[in-house]
C-alpha positions, 0 to 999 in steps of 0.5 A, a space after each residue: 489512568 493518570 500514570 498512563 497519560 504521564 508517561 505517554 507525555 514522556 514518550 512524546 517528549 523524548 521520541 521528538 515525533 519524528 521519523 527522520 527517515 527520508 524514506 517513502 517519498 512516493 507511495 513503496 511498492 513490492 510484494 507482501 505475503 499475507 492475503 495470499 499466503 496467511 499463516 500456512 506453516 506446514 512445510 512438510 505437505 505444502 513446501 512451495 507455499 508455506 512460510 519459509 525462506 524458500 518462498 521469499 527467495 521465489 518471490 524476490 527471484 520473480 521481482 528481479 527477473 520479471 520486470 517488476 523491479 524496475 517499474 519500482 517493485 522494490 520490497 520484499 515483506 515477510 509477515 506474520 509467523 515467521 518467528 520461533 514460538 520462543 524467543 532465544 536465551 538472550 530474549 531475542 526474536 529468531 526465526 523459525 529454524 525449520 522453515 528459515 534455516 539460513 536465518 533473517 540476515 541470509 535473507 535480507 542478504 540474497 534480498 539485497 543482491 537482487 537488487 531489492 528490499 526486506 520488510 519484516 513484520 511484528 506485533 506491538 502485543 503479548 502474541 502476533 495476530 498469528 500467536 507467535 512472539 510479540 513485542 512488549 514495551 520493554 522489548 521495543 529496543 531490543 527488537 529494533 536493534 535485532 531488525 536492523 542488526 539482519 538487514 531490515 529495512 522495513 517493519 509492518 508493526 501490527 497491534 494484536 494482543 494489546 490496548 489502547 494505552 499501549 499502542 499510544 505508548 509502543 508506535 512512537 517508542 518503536 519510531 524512536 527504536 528504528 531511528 537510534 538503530 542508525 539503519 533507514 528502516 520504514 515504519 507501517 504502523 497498524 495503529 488506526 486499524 485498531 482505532 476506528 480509523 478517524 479522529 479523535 480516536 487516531 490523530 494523524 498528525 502524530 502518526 504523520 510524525 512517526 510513521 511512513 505508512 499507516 492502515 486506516 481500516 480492515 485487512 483486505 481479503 480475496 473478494 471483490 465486496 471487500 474492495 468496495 468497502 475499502 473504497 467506499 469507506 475512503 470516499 467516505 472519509 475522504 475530507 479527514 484521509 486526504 489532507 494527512 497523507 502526503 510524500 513519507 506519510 501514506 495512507 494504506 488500503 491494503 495490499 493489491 490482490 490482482 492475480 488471486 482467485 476473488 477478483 474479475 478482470 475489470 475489478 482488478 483494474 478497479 482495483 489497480 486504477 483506484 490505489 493509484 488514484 488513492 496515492 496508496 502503497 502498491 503491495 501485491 499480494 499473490 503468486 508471482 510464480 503463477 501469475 497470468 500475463 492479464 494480471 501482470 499487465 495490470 500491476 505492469 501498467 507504466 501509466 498507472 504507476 506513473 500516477 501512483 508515484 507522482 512527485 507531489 504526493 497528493 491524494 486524490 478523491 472522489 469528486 462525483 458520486 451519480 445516481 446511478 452508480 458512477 463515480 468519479 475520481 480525481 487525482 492532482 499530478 505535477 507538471 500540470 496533469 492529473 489523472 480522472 477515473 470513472 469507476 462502476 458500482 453497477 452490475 448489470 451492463 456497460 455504462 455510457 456516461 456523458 459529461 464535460 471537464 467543465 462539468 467536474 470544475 476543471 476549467 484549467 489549462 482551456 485545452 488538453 490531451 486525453 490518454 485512456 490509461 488502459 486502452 492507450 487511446 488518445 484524443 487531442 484538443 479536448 476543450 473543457 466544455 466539449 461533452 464526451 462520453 466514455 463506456 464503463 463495465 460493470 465493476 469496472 473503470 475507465 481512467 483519462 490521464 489529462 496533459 496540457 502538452 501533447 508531447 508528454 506521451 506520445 510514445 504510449 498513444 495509440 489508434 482508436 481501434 
């Protein structure tokens, strides 16, 4: 135990807790393969959704040529069993030569001509999560290098088949592998997952050193009950997750899995509305071959990106939590907006619920303009003691963009229909 507390003290010292990568200074957004493809490698029987370059390939054609690029869907992340079982002779990791014939750098180079970003993924560990190669301490400069060397440009560190004195040791020595690469490479580290999530356990004033991104808490799954959990295990843990994240430094809930197969149309607006609200990473997880025009409307939304991506990175919370199964939520944007969500944990029937600004303790600007993120709806002059009433769907959310100025959106308002 001693020795590993010493070097764990050396680490720190030479890694100089810092990313220094300028990288994330709003929330990163793209697609993700994990959730909706896990680790199906049979290429032979399933050729179109295994893991191979053929499906990156298909998805970066899709961000690039269906809107998704330009609304800032940027990144393109391979995850876990991409990998040969074996690394080559020089004790490099290379991928799997069936499934990834043209290799990672081919790759990241058709990647790059869309327009886009690659991310790749590896395991602080003997094995990935997957059983594939993992990356040892000795091998953490190795592997940076060979990341960088294909075009990387970020890397999803995950930490299967390891321990605590490892992952105390590993995640800054990873930071500072990236960093002497010369290459901008976003790091997203695993590391409080495997932690409990909290304090003392995870210190977030570390991980906010070293990493530009961090899961705090389970890996998502196609459900409906594990949005919730995530939700309500943030609101929970609001007062210690708030106050760590901020511009190059996020806290991850995980990917978006609108367009699945778990989710209704007002949980994936739930969903959508309380990642934006969160200030969370916005990485789909689904076939956007396939994806219906409902769905994409959703993860299109203009708004609601807008919020996600606001400049001043600051996380927002839940601010209200009723007896009857309403929450509120709050989120702090630049120029004097901010955005509100009232989000349902009913399951029987609409909602009609009555409050006032000045019930929330928001009693500044006097007046403002009120912006029904998902309808369009506008209403101007709404003064903060004015009572208004807005009607939330079982599972569902309605979310106020609040303005002092009326000219800020006019081009989104609509009638009331």
């Amino acid at each position: 135990m001693g020795m590993q507390v010493v070097s764990l003290t050396l680490v720190l010292a030479t890694c100089g807790l810092s990313l220094d990568n300028g990288l994330m200074r709003t929330p990163p957004m793209g697609w993700l393969a994990w959730e909706r493809f896990r680790c199906n490698v049979d290429c032979s029987t399933d050729p179109e959704n295994c893991i191979s370059e053929r499906l990156f390939m298909d998805m970066a054609d899709r961000l690039a040529e269906d809107g998704w690029k330009e609304l800032g869907y940027e990144y393109v992340n391979i995850d876990d069993c991409w990998a040969a079982l074996q690394r080559d002779s020089q004790g490099q990791l290379v991928a799997d030569p069936q499934r990834f014939p043209s290799g990672i750098k081919a790759l990241a180079q058709y990647v790059h001509s869309k327009g886009l970003k690659l991310g790749i993924y590896g395991d602080l560990g003997t094995y990935t999560c997957g059983g594939y190669p993992g990356t040892t301490l000795d091998q953490i400069e190795l592997d940076a290098r060979t990341f960088a060397s294909w075009g990387v440009d970020m890397l999803k560190f995950d930490g299967c088949y390891s321990n605590s004195s490892t992952k105390a040791m590993g995640y800054p020595m990873m930071s500072k592998a990236l960093n002497a690469t010369g290459r901008h490479i976003a790091f997203s580290c695993s590391w409080p997952a495997y932690e409990g999530g909290l304090p003392p356990e995870v210190n977030y004033t570390l991980l906010g050193e070293i990493c530009n991104l961090w899961r705090n808490y389970d890996d998502i799954d196609d459900s409906w009950e594990s949005v919730r959990g995530i939700i309500n295990w943030y609101s929970m843990h609001q007062d210690v997750l708030q106050r760590v994240a901020g511009p190059g430094r996020w806290n991850d809930p995980d990917m978006l899995i609108i367009g699945n197969f778990g989710l209704s149309f007002e949980q994936s607006k739930s969903q959508m509305a309380l990642w934006a609200i969160l200030a969370a990473p916005l990485f789909m997880s689904n076939d956007l071959r396939a994806i219906s025009i409902q769905d994409s409307a959703i993860l299109q939304n203009k708004l609601l990106i807008r919020i996600n991506q606001d400049p001043l990175g600051l996380q927002g919370r839940m601010i209200l939590k009723g007896i009857d199964d309403i929450e509120v939520w709050m989120r702090e944007l630049s120029s004097s907006t901010m955005a509100l969500a009232f989000f349902s944990q009913r399951v029987d029937m609409p909602y009609h619920y009555t409050t006032a600004l000045s019930q929330l303790n928001i009693t500044a600007p006097d007046v403002f303009s009120v912006l029904d993120v998902y309808s369009g709806w506008v209403h101007h002059d709404l003064k903060v003691d004015t009572k208004f009433t807005v009607t939330i769907n079982p599972s569902g959310v309605v979310v106020l963009y609040l303005y002092p100025e009326k000219s800020l959106v006019k081009t989104q308002e609509k009638k009331r229909p």
